[in-house]
C-alpha positions in Angstrom: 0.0 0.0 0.0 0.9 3.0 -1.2 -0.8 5.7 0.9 -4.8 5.6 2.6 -7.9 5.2 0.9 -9.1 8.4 0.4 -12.3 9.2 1.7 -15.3 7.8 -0.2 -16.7 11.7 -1.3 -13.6 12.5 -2.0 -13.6 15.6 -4.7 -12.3 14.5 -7.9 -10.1 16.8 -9.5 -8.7 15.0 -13.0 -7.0 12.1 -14.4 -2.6 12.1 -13.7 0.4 9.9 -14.7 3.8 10.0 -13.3 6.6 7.5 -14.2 9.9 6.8 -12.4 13.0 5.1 -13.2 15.2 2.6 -11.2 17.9 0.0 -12.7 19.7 -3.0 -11.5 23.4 -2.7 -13.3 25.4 -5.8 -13.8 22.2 -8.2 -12.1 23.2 -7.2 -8.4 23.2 -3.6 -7.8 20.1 -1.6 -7.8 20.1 2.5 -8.5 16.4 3.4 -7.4 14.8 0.6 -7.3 12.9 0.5 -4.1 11.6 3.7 -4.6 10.1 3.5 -8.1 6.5 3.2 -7.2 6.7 5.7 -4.3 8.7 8.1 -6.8 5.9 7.4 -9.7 3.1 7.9 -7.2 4.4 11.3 -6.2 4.9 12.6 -9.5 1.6 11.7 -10.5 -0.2 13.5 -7.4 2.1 16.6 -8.1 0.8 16.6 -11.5 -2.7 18.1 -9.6 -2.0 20.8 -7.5 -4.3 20.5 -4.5 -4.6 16.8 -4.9 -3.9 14.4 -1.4 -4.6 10.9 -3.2 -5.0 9.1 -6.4 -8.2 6.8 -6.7 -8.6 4.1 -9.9 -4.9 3.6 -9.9 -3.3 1.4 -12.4 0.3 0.6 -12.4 2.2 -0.4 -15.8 5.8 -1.5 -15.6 8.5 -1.5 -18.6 12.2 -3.2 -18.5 14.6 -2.1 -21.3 17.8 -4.5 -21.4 20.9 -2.9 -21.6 24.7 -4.5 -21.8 25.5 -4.4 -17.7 21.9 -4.8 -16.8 17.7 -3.7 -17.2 16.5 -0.5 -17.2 12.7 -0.4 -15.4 10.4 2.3 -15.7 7.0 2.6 -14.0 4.0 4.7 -14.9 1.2 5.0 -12.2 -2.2 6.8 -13.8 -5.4 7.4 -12.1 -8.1 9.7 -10.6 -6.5 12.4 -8.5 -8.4 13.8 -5.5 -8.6 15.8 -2.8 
């Protein structure tokens, strides 16, 4: 879990994305990782100023293979509210 549920009349204030990248180089180290969803969350919610949650979330994760390891990028959407 992310954050809370929001409250159920919540106000609903538009529709957001934020991505976020992390990498694990040579299939041991990871550089941001562990904080990829967190990180993709947040930029989402900044994305709508005001905003304290993100309802109808959906999470889509793409890994790009490189020579000395993956690339991973996350992209959160959904509902943002407040």
């Amino acid at each position: 879990m992310i954050v809370a549920k929001p409250y159920v009349n919540a106000q609903k204030i538009g529709r957001v994305e934020g991505t976020a990248i992390g990498s694990i180089f040579q299939a041991f180290i990871p550089i941001g990782e562990n904080s990829r969803t967190r990180r993709a969350y947040n930029n989402a919610l900044a994305k709508a100023p005001g905003a304290t949650a993100l309802t109808d979330v959906t999470l889509q994760e793409d890994w790009y293979w490189y020579y000395l390891g993956t690339l991973r990028v996350i992209t959160i959407s959904g509902e943002a509210v407040k």
